[in-house]
N, C-alpha and C positions, 0 to 999 in steps of 0.2 A: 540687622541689615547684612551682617558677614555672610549669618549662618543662612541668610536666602539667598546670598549670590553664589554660595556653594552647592544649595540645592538646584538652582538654575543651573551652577556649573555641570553637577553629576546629572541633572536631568538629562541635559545637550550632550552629555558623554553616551548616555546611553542608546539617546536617540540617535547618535551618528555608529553607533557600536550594530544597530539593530540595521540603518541605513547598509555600511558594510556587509551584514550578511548578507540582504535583497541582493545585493549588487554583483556576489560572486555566485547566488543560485543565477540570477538571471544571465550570467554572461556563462556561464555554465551550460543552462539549458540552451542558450542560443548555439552553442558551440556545438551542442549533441545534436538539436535541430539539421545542422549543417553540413556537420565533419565525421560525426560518427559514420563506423561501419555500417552498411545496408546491404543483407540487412543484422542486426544485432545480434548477439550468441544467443538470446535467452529468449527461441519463439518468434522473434519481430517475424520471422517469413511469414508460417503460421498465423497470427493476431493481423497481420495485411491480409491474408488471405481469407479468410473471415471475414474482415469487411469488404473485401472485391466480392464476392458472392452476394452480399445482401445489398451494396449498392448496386452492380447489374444485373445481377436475375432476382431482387425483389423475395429473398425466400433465406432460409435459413438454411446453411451447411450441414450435412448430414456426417455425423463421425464415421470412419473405417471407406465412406461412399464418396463423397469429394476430393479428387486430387488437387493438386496443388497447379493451378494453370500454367502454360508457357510462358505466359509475359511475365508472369511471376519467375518462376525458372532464371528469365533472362534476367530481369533484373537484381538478382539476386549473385547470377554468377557473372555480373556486370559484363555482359552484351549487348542491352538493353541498347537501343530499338532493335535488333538482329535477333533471331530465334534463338532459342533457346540450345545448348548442344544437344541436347535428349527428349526424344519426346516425354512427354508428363506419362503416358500409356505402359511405355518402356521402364520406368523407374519401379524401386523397390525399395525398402525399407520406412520409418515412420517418414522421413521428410520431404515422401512422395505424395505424404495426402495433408490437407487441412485438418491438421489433429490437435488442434483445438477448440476443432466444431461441437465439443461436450460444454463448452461455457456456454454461462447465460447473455441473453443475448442484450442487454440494456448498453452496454457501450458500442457494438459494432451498428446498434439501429442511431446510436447519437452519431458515428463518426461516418456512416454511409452516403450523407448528402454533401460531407465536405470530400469526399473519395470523387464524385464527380465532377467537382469544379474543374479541374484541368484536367488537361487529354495523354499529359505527360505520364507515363508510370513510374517512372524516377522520381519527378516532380510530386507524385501521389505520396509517395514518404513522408516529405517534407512538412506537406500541407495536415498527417496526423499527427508527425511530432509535434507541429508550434501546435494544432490544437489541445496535443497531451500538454506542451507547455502551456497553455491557457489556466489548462485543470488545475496546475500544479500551482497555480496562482492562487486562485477559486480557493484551493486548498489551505494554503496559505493566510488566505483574507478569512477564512473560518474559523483557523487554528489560533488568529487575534481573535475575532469575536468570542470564540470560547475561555482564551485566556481571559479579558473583559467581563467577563459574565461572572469566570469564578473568582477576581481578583479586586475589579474595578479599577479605583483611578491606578492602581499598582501594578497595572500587569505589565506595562512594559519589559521591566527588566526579567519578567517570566517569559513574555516571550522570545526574548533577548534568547534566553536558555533554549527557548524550544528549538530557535531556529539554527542552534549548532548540529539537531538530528539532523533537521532539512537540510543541510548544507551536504550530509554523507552524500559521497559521492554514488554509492548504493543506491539512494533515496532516487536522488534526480534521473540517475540513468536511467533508473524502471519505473520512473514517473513520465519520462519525455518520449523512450523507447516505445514503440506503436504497442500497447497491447489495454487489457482491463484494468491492468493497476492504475493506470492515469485516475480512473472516475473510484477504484477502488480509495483513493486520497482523498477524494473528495467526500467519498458515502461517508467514511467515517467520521469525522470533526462533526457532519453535517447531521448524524443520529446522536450524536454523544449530545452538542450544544442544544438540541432541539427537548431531547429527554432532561437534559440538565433545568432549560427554562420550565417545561412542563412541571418540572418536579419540584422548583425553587417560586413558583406563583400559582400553584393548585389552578394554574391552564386546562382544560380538559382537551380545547381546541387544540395546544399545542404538545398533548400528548396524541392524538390523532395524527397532527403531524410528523411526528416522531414514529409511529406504526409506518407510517407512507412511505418515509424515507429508508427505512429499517426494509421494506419491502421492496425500495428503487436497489437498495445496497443489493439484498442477496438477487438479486437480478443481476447484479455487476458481478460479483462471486459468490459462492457457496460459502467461502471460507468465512466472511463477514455474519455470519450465523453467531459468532463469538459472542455481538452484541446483543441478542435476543434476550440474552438473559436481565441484561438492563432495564430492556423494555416491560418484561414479563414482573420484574421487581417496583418497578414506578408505578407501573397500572394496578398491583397490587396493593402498594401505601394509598395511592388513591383514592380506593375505593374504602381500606381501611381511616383515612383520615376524616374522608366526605360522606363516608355512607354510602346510599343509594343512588345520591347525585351523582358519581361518578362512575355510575355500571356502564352506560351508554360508552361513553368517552373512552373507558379503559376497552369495552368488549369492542367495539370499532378497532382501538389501537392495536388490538392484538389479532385480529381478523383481517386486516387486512395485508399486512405479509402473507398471506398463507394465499388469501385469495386473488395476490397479486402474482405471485409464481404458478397461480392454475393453467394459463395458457402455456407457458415454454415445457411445463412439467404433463400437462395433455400432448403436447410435441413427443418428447422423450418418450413414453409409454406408446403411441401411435409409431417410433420408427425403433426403439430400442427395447419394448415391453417392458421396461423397469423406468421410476420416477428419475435417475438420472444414469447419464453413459458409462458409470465406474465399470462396470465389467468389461464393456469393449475396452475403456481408457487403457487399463492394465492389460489386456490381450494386446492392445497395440504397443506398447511403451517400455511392457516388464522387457521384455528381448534385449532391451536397449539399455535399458537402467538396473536389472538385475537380469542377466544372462545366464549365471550360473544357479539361479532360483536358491540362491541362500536366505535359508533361515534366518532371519534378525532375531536378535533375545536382549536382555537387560546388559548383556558386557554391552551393545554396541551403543547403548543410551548417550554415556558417557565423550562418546567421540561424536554423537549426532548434537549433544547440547554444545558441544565443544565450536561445531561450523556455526551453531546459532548465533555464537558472539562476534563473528566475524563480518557482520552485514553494514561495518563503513564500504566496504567496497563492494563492486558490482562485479557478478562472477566474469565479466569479460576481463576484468584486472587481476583475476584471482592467480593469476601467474607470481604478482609481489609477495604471496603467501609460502613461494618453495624459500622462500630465503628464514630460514626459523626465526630470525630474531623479530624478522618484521610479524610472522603467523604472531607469535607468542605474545607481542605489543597489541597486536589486535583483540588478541583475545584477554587481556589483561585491562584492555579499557574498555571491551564491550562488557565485560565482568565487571568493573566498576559504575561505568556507565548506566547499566541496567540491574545489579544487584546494588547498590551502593545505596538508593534510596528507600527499597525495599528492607534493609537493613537498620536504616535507619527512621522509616516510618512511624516505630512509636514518638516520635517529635510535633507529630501533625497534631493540631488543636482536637483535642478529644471529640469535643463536638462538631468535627467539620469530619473528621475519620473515615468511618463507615463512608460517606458521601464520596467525599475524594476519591478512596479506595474500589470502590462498586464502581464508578462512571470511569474513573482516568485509568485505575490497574487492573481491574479485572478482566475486564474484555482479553489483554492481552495474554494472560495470566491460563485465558479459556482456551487460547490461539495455541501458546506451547505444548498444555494439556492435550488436544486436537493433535499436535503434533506427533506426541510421543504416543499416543495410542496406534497409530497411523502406523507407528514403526513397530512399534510392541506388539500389538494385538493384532493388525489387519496386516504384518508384514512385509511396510508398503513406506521404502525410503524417500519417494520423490519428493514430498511436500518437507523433508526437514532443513529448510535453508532460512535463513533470514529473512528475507526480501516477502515472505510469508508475516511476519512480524509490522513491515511499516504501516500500514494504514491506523494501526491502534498507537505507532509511536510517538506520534505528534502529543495526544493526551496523556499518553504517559511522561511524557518529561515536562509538561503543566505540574504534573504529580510533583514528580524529582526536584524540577525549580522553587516550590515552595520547600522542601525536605530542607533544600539547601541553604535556603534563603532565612527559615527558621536557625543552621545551624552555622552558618556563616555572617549572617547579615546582608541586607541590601546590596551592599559595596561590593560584599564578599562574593555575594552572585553573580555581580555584574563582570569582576574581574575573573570569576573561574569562565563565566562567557565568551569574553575576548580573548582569554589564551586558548580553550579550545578553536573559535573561529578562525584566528592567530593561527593553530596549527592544523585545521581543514583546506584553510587556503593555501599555505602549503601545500597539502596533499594534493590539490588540485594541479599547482604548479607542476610539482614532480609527474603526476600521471600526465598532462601534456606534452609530456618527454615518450610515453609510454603507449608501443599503439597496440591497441583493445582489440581482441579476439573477436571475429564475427564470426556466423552462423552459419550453418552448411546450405 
């Protein structure tokens, strides 16, 4: 009798431990819904301006060809309802045009029917943030089912774990902040758990589904391609496992990403002659981002994996980083955080290994990979920041939780859970002292 009113006890510990975290993302996102700057440092003008084009003129934004409208303008340089101080005609440099009319278009065609509900364009913010906070729910309510899936009745205090990523302040801002990464949150949990069942019940049906999703994903971004390789590995055992019976199911799964991005990638070639806009992106952008057209080589790797581990915060904070002790702590717990399990991986049950590893850390593992060629080989420092990382981080610290869980105990997880949430919520505290950089 003791030892079940203890389990009851720690069960109720954890579920209120889990309760807590929901409770500071939500008053979080509500807060950024709200209060934050509009529009945000990283793009919000841009990613608004993308959906004001395809909710009023019904068409998709052309890169280098679409400026950025007046109302936009105003509201941005907070005059709004009054003009704009400049005409859009008049202006010059990248923040003159909607330039990030190279994205795919799956989230601006989701958020374009909520863009017309009100007449407000102030109010127009608002109305994508709570929907980006929607996603971030979505996301959330996924990131349980996938714990669920790989855990069962035990996954709570996995989740427990996951949800101190969700809690980075990083996470939510570029989850709530108007742009792709909202649904970017979502594709992924939502291809991971879907390949995961296909692959854990020789589903054929729900490795189709898994192609579909994997093909809504790179609709939302390019960058989400990390996970193909999953897919290309599950359809493979498939067919290996079942034979013949599985040709259908796997060539479907794998056919249909490709033949889902045939319209936007017919678009691109029709206004850009190439399958996507990287050449213009960089004619528009290098001016900005490398002015002096420096060379990158292997010394700069070191300082570019170095910003990776800094993505608890969202670059409109990145001011708290001139203080070295606080850079140094960040990069000391993203270091831990994110190599710590990887380190300790040989702990995972032999036979669950490979599995865990392919579905929860690889994807991400493809992302860095991605990155550093980006810098290395193609030249091209824009994409090396964190915030390129979240959508795979939710599965990967599923990963981590069990690492830990195995090497500390249930208990042990639960309490390294609450001292980080313990010290995120803090973070939170302090940064509402702290007002966040907005966007030109």
């Amino acid at each position: 009798m003791t030892s079940r009113v203890r389990a009851l006890g720690f069960g109720g510990a954890v579920k209120a431990l889990v309760a807590f975290e929901l409770a500071v993302i939500a008053v979080s996102a509500i807060a950024i819904v709200a209060r934050f700057p509009v529009f945000a440092l990283v793009d919000e003008r841009a990613h608004y301006s993308y959906v004001q084009v395809v909710s009023e003129q019904q068409r998709l934004p052309v890169l280098a060809r679409d400026r950025t409208s007046a109302v936009v303008q105003a509201v941005g340089e907070g005059v709004y309802p009054r003009r704009s101080r400049q005409e859009p005609a008049h202006q010059s440099g990248l923040a003159a045009f909607s330039y990030e009319a190279f994205q795919p278009p799956a989230y601006y065609l989701t958020a374009a029917p909520l863009f017309a509900l009100l007449p407000d364009y102030r109010d127009k913010v608002r109305v994508l943030r709570a929907f980006d906070a929607l996603l971030l729910a979505c996301a959330l309510l996924l990131l349980w089912r996938l714990a669920r899936e790989i855990a069962g009745p035990r996954a709570l205090a996995l989740f427990a774990f996951a949800l101190t990523a969700m809690m980075w302040p990083g996470v939510v801002v570029r989850s709530v902040t108007i742009s792709n990464a909202a649904l970017e949150m979502v594709a992924a949990p939502a291809v991971i758990l879907l390949l995961w069942r296909a692959h854990a019940r020789g589903d054929g049906r729900l490795l189709v589904a898994g192609g579909a999703a994997l093909g809504a994903a790179l609709l939302t971004r390019l960058t989400l391609a990390a996970l193909a390789p999953v897919l290309i590995v599950v359809a493979a055992l498939a067919v290996r496992s079942r034979g013949r019976r599985a040709l259908p199911a796997s060539a479907a799964a794998l056919a249909l990403p490709v033949l889902m991005l045939v319209p936007w990638l017919a678009f691109n070639l029709d206004h850009f002659h190439a399958l996507t806009a990287e050449r213009v992106v960089r004619r528009m952008q290098e001016p900005l981002l490398n002015p002096t057209r420096r060379l990158y080589g292997l010394g700069d790797l070191a300082h570019g994996l170095r910003i990776l581990l800094r993505g608890v915060l969202p670059e409109e904070w990145w001011v708290e980083y001139l203080s070295t002790p606080k850079r140094l702590l960040s990069e000391v717990f993203g270091a831990l955080f994110l190599l710590g399990p990887l380190v300790f991986g040989w702990v995972a049950p032999a036979a669950d290994r490979r599995r865990l590893f392919g579905f929860l850390v690889a994807p991400g593992l493809v992302v860095v990979a991605g990155l550093v060629y980006a810098l290395v080989a193609a030249n091209w420092a824009a994409f090396l920041l964190p915030r390129y990382l979240y959508p795979e981080l939710g599965g990967f610290c599923l990963f981590a939780a069990l690492i830990w869980r195995r090497l500390l105990g249930e208990r042990g997880l639960v309490w390294l859970s609450a001292l980080l949430a313990g010290a995120l919520a803090a973070v939170w505290i302090h940064l509402a002292t702290v007002h966040p950089f907005a966007g030109p």
